[in-house]
Biotite code that builds the C-alpha atoms (Angstrom):
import biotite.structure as struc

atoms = struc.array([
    struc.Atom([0.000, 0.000, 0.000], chain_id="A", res_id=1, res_name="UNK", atom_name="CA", element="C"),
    struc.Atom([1.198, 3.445, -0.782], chain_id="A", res_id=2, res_name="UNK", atom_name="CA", element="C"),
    struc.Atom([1.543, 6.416, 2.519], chain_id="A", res_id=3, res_name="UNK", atom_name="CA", element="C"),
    struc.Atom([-1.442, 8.210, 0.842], chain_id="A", res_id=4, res_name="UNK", atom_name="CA", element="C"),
    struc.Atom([-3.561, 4.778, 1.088], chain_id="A", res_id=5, res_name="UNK", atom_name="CA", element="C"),
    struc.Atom([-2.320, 3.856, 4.433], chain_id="A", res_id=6, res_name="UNK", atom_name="CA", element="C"),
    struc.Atom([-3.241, 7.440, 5.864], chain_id="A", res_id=7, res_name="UNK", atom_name="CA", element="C"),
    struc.Atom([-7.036, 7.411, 4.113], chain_id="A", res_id=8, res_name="UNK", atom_name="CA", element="C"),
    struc.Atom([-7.500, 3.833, 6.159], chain_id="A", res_id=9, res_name="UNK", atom_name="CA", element="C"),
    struc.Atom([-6.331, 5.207, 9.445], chain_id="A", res_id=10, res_name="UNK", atom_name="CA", element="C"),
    struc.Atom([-8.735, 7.716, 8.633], chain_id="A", res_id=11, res_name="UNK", atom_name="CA", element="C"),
    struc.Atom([-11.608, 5.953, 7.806], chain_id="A", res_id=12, res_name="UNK", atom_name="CA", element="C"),
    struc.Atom([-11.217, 3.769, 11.320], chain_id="A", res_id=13, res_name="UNK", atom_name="CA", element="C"),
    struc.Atom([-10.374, 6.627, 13.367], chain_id="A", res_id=14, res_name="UNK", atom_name="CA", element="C"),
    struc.Atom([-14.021, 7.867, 11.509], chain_id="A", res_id=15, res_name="UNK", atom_name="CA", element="C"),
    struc.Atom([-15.838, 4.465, 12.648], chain_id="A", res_id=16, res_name="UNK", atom_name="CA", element="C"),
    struc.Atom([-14.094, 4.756, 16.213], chain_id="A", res_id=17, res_name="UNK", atom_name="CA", element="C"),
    struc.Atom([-15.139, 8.491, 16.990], chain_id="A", res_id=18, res_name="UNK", atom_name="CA", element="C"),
    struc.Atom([-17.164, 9.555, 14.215], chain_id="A", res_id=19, res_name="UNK", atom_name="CA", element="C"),
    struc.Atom([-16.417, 13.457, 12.034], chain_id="A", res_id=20, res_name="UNK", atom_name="CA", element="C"),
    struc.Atom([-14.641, 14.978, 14.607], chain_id="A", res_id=21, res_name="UNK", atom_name="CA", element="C"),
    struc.Atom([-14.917, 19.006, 14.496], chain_id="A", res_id=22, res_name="UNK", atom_name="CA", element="C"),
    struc.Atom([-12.580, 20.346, 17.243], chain_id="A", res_id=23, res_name="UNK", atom_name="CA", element="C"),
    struc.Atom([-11.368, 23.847, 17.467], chain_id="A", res_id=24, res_name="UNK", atom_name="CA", element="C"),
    struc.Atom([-7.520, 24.175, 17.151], chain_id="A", res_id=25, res_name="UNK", atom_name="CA", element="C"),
    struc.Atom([-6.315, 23.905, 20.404], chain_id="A", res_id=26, res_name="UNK", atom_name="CA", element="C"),
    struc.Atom([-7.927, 20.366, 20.800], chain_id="A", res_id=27, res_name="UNK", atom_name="CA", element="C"),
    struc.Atom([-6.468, 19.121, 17.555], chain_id="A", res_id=28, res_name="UNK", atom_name="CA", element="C"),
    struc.Atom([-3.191, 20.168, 19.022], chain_id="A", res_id=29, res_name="UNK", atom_name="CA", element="C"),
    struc.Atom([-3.683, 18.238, 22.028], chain_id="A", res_id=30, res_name="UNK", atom_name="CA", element="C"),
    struc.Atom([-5.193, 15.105, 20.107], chain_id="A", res_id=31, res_name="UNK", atom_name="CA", element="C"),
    struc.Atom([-1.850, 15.346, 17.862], chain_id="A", res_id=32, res_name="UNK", atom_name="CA", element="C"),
    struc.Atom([0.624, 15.890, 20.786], chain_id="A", res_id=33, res_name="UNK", atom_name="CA", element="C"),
    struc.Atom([-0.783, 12.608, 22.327], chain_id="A", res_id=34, res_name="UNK", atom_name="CA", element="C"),
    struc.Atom([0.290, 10.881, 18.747], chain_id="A", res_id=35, res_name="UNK", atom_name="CA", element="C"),
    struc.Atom([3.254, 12.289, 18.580], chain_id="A", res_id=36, res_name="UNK", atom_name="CA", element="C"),
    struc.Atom([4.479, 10.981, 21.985], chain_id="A", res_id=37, res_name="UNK", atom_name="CA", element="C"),
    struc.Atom([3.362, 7.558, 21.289], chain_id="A", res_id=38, res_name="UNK", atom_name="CA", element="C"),
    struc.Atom([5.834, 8.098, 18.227], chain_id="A", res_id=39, res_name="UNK", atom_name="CA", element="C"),
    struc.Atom([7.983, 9.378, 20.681], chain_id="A", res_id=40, res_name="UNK", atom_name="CA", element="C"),
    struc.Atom([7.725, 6.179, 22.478], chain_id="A", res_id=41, res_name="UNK", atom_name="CA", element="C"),
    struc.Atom([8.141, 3.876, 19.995], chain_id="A", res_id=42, res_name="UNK", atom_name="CA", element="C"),
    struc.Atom([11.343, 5.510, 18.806], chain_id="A", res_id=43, res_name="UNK", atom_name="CA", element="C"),
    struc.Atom([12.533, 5.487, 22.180], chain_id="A", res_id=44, res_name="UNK", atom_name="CA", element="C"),
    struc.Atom([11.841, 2.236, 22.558], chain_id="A", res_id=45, res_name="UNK", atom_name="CA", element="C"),
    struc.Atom([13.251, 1.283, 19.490], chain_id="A", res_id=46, res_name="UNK", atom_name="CA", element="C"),
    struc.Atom([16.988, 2.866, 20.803], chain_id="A", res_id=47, res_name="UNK", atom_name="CA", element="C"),
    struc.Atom([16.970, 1.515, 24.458], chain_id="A", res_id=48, res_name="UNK", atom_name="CA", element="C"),
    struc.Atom([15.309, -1.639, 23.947], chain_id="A", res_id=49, res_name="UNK", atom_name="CA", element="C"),
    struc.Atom([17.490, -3.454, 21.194], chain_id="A", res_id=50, res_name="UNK", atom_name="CA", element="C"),
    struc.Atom([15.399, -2.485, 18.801], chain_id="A", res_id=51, res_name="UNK", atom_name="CA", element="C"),
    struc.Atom([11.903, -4.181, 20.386], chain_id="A", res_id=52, res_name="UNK", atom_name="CA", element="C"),
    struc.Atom([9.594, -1.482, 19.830], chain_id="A", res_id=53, res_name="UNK", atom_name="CA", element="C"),
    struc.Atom([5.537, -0.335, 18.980], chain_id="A", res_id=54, res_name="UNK", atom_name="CA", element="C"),
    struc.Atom([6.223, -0.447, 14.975], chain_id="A", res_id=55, res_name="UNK", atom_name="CA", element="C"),
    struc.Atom([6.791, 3.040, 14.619], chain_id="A", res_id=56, res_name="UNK", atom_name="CA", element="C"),
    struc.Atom([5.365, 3.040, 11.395], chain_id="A", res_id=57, res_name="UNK", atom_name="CA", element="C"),
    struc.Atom([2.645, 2.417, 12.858], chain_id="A", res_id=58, res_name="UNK", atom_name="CA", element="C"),
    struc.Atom([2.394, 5.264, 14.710], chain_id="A", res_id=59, res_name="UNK", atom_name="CA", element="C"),
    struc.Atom([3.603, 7.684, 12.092], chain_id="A", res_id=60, res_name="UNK", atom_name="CA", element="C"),
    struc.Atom([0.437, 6.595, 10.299], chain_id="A", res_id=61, res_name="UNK", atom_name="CA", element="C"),
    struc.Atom([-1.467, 7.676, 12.971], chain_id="A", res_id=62, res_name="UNK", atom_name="CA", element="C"),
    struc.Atom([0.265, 10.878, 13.349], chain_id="A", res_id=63, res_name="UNK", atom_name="CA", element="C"),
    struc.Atom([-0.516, 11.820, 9.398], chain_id="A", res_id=64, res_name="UNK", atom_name="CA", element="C"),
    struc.Atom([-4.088, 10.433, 9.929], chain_id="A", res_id=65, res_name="UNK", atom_name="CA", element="C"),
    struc.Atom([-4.936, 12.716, 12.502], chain_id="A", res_id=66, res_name="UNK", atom_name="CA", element="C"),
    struc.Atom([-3.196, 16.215, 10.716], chain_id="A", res_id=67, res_name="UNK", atom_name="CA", element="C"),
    struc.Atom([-5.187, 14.566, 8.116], chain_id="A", res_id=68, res_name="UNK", atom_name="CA", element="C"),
    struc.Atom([-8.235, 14.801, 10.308], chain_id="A", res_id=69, res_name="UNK", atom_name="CA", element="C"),
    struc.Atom([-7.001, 18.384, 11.555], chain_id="A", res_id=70, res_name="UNK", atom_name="CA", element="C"),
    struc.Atom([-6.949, 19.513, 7.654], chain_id="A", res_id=71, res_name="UNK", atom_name="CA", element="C"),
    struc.Atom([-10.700, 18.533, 6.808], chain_id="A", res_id=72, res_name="UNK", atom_name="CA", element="C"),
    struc.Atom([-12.205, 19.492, 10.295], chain_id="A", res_id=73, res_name="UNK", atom_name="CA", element="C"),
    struc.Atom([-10.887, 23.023, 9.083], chain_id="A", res_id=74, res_name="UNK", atom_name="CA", element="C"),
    struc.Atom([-12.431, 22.699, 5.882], chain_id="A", res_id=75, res_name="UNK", atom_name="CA", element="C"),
    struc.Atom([-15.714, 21.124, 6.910], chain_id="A", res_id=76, res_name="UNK", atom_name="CA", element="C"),
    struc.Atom([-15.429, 24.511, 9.896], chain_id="A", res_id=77, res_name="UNK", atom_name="CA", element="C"),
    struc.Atom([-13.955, 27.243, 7.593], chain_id="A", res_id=78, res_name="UNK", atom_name="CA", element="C"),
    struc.Atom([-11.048, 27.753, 9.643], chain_id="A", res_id=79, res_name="UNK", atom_name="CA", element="C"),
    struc.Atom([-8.291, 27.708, 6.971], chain_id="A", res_id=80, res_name="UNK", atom_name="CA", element="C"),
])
């Protein structure tokens, strides 16, 4: 699967887990901090723990999917 086709499935299950999500900025920033320090974790774990580790691909994923998310919320909310 291409990035672009991995992102748009992470999308549509973060959709069928917590439905169009329309948050004002500050939340999205707090929703995408919380991804970004599982990422965190993973690479951390990935360096300390002999390379034993969340699949941080995984997790990137899920870090696009959600600025993703951010992107159309502002378009759906015209705050772009």
């Amino acid at each position: 699967m291409t990035f672009e086709e991995l992102v748009n499935e992470e999308r549509t299950r973060q959709d069928e887990k917590w439905g169009e999500q329309n948050h004002e900025y500050p939340i999205w920033k707090i929703i995408l901090g919380e991804e970004l320090g599982e990422m965190d974790k993973a690479f951390l774990e990935y360096q300390f723990n002999n390379g034993i580790t969340t699949p941080i691909f995984k997790e990137l994923i899920q870090c696009a999917a959600v600025i993703k998310a951010m992107y159309e919320s502002g378009m759906r909310n015209f705050w772009l």
